[in-house]
C-alpha positions in Angstrom: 96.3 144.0 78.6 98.1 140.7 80.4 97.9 137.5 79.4 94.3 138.1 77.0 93.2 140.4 80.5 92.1 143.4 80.3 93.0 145.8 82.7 91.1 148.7 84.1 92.2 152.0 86.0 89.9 152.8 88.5 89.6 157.0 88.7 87.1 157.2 91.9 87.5 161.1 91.5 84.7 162.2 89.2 85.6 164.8 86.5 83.5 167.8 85.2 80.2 164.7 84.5 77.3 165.1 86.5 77.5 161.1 86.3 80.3 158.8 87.3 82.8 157.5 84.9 82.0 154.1 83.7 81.5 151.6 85.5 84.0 152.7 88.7 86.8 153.2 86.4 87.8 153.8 82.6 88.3 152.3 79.6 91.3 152.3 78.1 90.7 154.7 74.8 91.2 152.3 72.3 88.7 150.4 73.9 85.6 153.1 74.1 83.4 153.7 71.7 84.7 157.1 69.3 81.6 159.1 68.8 81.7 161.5 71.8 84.9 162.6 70.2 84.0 162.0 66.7 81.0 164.9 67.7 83.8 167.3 68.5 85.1 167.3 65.2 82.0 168.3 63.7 82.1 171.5 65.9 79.5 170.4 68.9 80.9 171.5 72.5 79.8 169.5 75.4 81.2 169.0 78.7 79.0 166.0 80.2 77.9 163.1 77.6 74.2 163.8 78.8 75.0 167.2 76.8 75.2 165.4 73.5 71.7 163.6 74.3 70.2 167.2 74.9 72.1 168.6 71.5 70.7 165.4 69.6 67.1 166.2 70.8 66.9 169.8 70.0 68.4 169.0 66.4 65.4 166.5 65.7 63.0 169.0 67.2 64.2 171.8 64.8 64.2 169.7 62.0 60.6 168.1 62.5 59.6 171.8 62.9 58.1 171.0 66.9 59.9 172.2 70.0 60.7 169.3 72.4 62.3 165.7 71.4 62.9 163.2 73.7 65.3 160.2 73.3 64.7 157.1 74.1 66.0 153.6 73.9 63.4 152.4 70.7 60.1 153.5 69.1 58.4 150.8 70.5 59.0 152.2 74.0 58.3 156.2 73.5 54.7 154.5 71.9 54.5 152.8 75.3 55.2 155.7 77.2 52.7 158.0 75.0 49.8 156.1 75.5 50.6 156.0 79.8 51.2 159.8 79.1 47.6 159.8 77.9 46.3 157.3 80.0 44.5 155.0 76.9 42.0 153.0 77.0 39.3 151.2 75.5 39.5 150.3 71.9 42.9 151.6 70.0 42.4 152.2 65.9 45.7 150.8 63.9 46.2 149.5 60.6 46.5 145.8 60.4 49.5 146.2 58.2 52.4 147.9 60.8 55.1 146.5 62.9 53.9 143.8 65.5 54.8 146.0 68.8 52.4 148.3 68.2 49.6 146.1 69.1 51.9 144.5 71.7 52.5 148.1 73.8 48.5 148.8 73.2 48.0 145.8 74.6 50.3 146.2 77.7 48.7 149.1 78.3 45.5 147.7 79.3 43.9 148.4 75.9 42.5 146.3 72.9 43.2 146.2 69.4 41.4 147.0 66.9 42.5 146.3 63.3 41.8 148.0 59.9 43.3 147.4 56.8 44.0 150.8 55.3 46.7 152.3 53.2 49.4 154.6 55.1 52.8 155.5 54.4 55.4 156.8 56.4 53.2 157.4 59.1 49.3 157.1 60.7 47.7 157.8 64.2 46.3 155.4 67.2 42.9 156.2 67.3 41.4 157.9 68.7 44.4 159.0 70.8 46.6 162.0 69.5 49.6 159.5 69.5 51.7 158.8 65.8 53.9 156.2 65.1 56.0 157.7 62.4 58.6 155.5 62.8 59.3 155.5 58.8 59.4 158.2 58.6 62.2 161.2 58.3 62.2 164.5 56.3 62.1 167.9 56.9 59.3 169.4 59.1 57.7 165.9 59.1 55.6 167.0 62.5 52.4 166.7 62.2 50.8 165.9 65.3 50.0 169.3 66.6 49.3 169.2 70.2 50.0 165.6 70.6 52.7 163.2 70.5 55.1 161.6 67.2 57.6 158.9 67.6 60.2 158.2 65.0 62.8 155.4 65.1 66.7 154.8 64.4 66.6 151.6 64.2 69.3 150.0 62.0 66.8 149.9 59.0 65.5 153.4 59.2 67.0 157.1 57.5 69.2 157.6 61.0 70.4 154.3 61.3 72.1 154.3 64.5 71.3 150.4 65.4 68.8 151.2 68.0 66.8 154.0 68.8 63.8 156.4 68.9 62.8 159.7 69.9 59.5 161.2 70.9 58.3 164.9 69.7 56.1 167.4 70.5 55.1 170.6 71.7 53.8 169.9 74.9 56.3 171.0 77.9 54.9 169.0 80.7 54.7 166.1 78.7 58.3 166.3 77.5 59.3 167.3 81.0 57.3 163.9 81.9 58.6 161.5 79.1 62.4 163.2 80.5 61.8 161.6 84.2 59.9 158.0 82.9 62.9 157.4 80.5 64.9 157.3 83.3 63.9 155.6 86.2 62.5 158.5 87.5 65.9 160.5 87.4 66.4 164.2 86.9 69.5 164.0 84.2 70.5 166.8 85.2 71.3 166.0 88.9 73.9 163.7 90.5 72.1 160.7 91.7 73.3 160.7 95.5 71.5 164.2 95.4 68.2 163.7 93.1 65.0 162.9 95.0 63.3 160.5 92.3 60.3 162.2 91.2 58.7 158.8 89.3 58.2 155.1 89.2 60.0 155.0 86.0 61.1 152.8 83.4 65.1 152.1 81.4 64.3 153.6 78.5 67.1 156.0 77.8 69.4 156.6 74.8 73.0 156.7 75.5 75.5 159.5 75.0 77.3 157.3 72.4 74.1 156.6 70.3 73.1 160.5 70.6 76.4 161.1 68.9 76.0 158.9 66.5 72.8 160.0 65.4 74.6 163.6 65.3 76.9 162.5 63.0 74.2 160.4 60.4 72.1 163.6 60.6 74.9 165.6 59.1 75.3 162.9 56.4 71.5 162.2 55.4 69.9 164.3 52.9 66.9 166.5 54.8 64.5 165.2 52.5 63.7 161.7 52.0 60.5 159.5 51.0 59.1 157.2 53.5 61.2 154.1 53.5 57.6 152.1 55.1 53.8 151.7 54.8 51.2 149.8 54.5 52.5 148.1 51.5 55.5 146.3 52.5 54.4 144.5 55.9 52.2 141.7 56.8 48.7 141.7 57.8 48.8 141.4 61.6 45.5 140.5 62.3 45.9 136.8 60.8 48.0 136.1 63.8 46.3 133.9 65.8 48.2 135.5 69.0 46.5 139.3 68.8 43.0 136.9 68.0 43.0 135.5 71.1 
């Protein structure tokens, strides 16, 4: 560092990552964020940060009790991407007590809303779609929705706070192989981008190595079994806003 400048080192020569170093260069160490080493300590192996994304996934999986999680950037957005995964339409069935994006994403799907006021904790269904927000909530073998499609969040409130976050389950292979490629501009993770050919129009909804690695390290600090920490009973009744009337 000169003069309040911070100076980077460019390294053009790529190391053992299927990705480049960020963003042409490196940061100094004292500069980068710690978790990708912190996950070392706690005995995970990884050569390439999208490793610790793929090690994240399959933890959540194992502990929902499903076989395929997918991370993404926020709930909202894997509750976006499972009702394009199911191609919605119509009329979708949600509680007028949950988080205001839910409506917004059925919406921006080319679907309406329709409001009921019901009790639900921890989690409840878009009907008549096989989609679940479950966003609050996280215990052990909390999967329930069989051949369809669960989000949870991390969001800073939730059990695995890392700040921002989500992940989608299920059992479904195509569909994970699908949510893998829209999260991602299209992208296989697993080749270099000057030798992918992009396989979707896709969105920027990943999770980042760093926030994969933090949520490794909450999981192994968070009991396995919690109560729900939302529901019906703590959040506003959505269908008094005069913006999901109209």
């Amino acid at each position: 560092m000169k003069g309040g400048e911070i100076i980077f080192i460019v390294k053009w020569k790529n190391d053992m990552s299927r990705h480049k170093v960020w963003p042409i260069g490196k940061l100094p160490k004292e500069l980068q964020r710690p978790e990708l080493d912190q996950v070392r300590e706690l005995g995970y192996d990884w050569k390439d940060p999208w490793d610790v994304v793929e090690m994240f996934e399959q933890e959540v999986a194992n502990f929902a009790g499903c076989k395929y999680g997918i991370a993404i950037d926020s709930c909202t957005d894997g509750l976006f991407l499972c009702l394009k995964y199911v191609n919605a339409e119509g009329e979708i069935v949600i509680p007028a007590r949950t988080y205001c994006s839910v409506p917004m994403v059925i919406i921006q799907n080319g679907c309406k809303v329709k409001f009921v006021d019901y009790e639900w904790s921890g989690i409840y269904r878009l009907e008549p779609t096989n989609v679940y927000d479950g966003a609050v909530r996280w215990t052990e073998g909390m999967y329930e929705a069989g051949d369809g499609y669960q989000v949870v969040s991390f969001q800073l409130k939730k059990r695995i706070p890392i700040g921002k976050g989500g992940m989608i389950l299920t059992n479904d292979k195509d569909a994970m192989e699908w949510f893998k490629m829209m999260r991602y501009e299209g992208r296989h993770n697993t080749i270099s981008y000057e030798k992918d050919e992009l396989g979707l129009i896709g969105y920027n909804m990943y999770m980042t190595p760093e926030d994969a690695a933090r949520g490794l390290i909450l999981m192994n600090q968070v009991p396995r079994v919690n109560e729900d920490s939302g529901g019906s009973y703590d959040i506003p009744d959505l269908s008094k806003q005069p913006i999901f009337k109209e």
